[in-house]
N, C-alpha and C positions, 0 to 999 in steps of 0.2 A: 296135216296141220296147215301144210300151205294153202292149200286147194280151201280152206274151212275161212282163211282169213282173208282172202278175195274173194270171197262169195259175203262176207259179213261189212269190210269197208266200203262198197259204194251205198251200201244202207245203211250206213252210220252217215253219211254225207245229206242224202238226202232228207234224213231222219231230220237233223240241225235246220236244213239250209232246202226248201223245197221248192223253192226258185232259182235255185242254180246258183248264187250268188253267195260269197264267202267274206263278210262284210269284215272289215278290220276292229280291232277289239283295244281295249284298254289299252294293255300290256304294245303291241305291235302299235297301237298312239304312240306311247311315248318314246318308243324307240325311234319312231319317225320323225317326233320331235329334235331329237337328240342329232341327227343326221339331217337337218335341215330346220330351223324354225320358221319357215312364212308357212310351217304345216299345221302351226302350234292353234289352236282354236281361242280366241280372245274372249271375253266378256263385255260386249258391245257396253254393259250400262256403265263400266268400270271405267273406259276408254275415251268415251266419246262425251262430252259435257255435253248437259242438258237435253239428250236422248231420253223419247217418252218410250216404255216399253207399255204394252199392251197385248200380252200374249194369249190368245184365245182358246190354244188348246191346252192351256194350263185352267182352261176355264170348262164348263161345258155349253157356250155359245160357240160353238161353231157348227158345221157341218154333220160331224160325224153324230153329236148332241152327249159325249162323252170326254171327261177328262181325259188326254193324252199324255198329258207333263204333271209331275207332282211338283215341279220347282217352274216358275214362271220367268225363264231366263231367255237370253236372245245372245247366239257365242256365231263367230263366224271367222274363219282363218285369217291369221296376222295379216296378209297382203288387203285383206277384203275388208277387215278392221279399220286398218289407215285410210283405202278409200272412201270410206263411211266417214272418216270423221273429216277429211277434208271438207266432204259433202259438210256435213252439217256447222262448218266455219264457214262456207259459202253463203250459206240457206240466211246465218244470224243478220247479216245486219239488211237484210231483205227483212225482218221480223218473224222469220220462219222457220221451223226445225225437222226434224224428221222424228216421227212414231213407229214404230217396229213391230209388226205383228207375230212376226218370226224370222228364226234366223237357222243355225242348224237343227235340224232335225236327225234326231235317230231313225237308222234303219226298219228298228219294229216299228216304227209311226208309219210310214210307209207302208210296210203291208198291211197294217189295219187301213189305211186309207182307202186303200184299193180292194179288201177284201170287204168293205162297207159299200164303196161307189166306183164301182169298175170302166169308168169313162174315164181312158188315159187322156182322154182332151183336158180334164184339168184336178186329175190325181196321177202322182208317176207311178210307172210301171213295177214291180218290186222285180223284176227280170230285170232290168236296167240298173236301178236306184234312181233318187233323184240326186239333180245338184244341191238342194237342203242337205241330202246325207252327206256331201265333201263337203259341208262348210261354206258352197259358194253360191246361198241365191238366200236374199230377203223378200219376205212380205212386208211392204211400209207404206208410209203416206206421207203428206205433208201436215204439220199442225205449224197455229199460229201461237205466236210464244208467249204476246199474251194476255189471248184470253183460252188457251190451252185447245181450242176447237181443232175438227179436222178443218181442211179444207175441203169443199165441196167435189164431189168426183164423181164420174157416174153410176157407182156403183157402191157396197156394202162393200171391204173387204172378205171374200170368202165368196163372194156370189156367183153362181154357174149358170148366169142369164149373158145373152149374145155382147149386153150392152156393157158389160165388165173387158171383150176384145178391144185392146189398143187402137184397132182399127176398126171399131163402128163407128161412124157421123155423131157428132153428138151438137145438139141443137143450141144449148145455150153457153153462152159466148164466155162465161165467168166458169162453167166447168170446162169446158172444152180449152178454156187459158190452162186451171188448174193441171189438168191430166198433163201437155203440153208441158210447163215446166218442171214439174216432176220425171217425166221421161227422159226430156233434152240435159239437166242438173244430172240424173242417172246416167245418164250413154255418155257425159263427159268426160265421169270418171272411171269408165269401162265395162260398167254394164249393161245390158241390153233386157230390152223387156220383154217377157215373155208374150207369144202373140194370142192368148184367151182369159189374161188375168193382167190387168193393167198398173196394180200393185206390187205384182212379181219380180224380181231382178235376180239374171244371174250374171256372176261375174266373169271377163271371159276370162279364157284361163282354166274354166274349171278342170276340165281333162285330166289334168296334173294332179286334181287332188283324187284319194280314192273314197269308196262309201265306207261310212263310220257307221258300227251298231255301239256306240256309249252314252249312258244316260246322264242326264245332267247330275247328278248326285255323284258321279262317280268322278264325273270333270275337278268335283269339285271338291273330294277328298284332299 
C-alpha cells in the first residue's frame, strides 16, 4: 500500500500543476489575509476616485482575441492600492488621471498567455508566474479627466512592436513628454517599469507577495 501511494502522488501533482508551480488558492488567501493585511487584494475602482478601468481581457480585444475575465475588475494588494491612489491625487490637479488596463491577474491567465504566445519577452513564464499573479504590476496609462482621452504614447496598450520598449527613441516631442511623465509619476511611487511594455508597472516589493490562482468572482463572494 505504501509503495502504490508514492508511485500515485507525484502524478497527482503534476496532474493539477504541470509547471511546477502550486499557486495559492481561496482558502490559504484568506488565511494570509488574516496573518497580515497589506496581502489583502483591494478593488482599485472601489478605492481610488475617479479611476477609468478599461480592462481588455474581460473583453475580447486583446491579444489572445479571447475573453479571459467574466468580471471586468482591476484588484491589486493593499500596499500597491494606496500607492495607486496617491498616484492618482497627484495626476488631478495636473488634469489627469490614471486608466487601468489591468491589475491582478489569475494564475490560469497566465498559462493561457503563454500557451497562446510563448515569447516570454512580453507574456510571463507560467514556470515563474508573473507579478500580475501576486497582485503587484498594473497595466495603465494616462487619461485627461476632461475630455476622458488617453494621452498619446507610442504605442497601443497590449502591443508587441519594439516601439511599445521604454527604451526606443521616440521622435515626437508631445509622446516622448507623455511616456516620460507616466514612468517618472510611476517610479516615484515605487514602481519600476517593465523594460518591453511601457504601460506595465511592477511594484517593488513584489517578492513578498506569492502567485494567486483566484478568480474574480470568487474575490468577490
Amino acid at each position: 500500500m505504501k509503495v502504490l501511494i508514492l508511485l500515485l502522488f507525484p502524478i497527482t501533482i503534476l496532474a493539477q500543476n504541470k509547471y511546477g508551480l502550486m499557486p495559492v488558492k481561496l482558502e490559504e488567501y484568506k488565511q494570509s489575509v488574516k496573518a497580515n493585511p497589506d496581502n489583502a487584494l483591494i478593488n482599485l475602482e472601489k478605492v481610488i476616485p475617479g479611476v477609468v478601468l478599461e480592462i481588455g481581457y474581460a473583453t475580447t480585444n486583446n491579444f489572445t482575441g479571447g475573453k479571459i475575465y467574466n468580471l471586468p475588475r482591476a484588484y491589486a494588494r493593499r500596499p500597491v492600492a494606496e500607492a495607486l491612489k496617491k498616484i492618482q491625487a497627484e495626476l488631478k490637479p495636473k488634469g489627469l488621471g490614471l486608466k487601468i488596463f489591468d491589475g491582478y491577474r489569475p494564475y490560469a491567465a497566465t498559462v493561457k498567455f503563454y500557451e497562446v504566445y510563448r515569447d516570454t519577452t512580453y507574456v510571463a513564464s507560467p514556470y515563474k508566474g508573473s507579478r500580475h499573479n501576486r497582485g503587484c504590476a498594473l497595466d495603465l496609462t494616462l487619461v485627461d479627466l476632461k475630455t476622458g482621452k488617453e494621452l498619446e504614447m507610442p504605442t497601443g496598450w497590449d502591443s508587441f512592436k519594439k516601439e511599445a520598449w521604454p527604451s526606443t527613441p521616440v521622435a515626437d516631442p508631445k509622446i516622448r513628454a507623455n511616456r516620460k511623465l507616466l514612468i517618472d509619476t510611476m517610479e516615484k511611487y515605487g514602481f519600476k517599469v517593465n523594460s518591453s511594455e511601457w504601460w506595465h508597472f511592477d511594484f517593488v516589493g513584489w517578492q513578498k507577495f506569492s502567485v494567486m490562482d483566484i478568480d474574480f468572482e470568487e474575490l468577490e463572494k
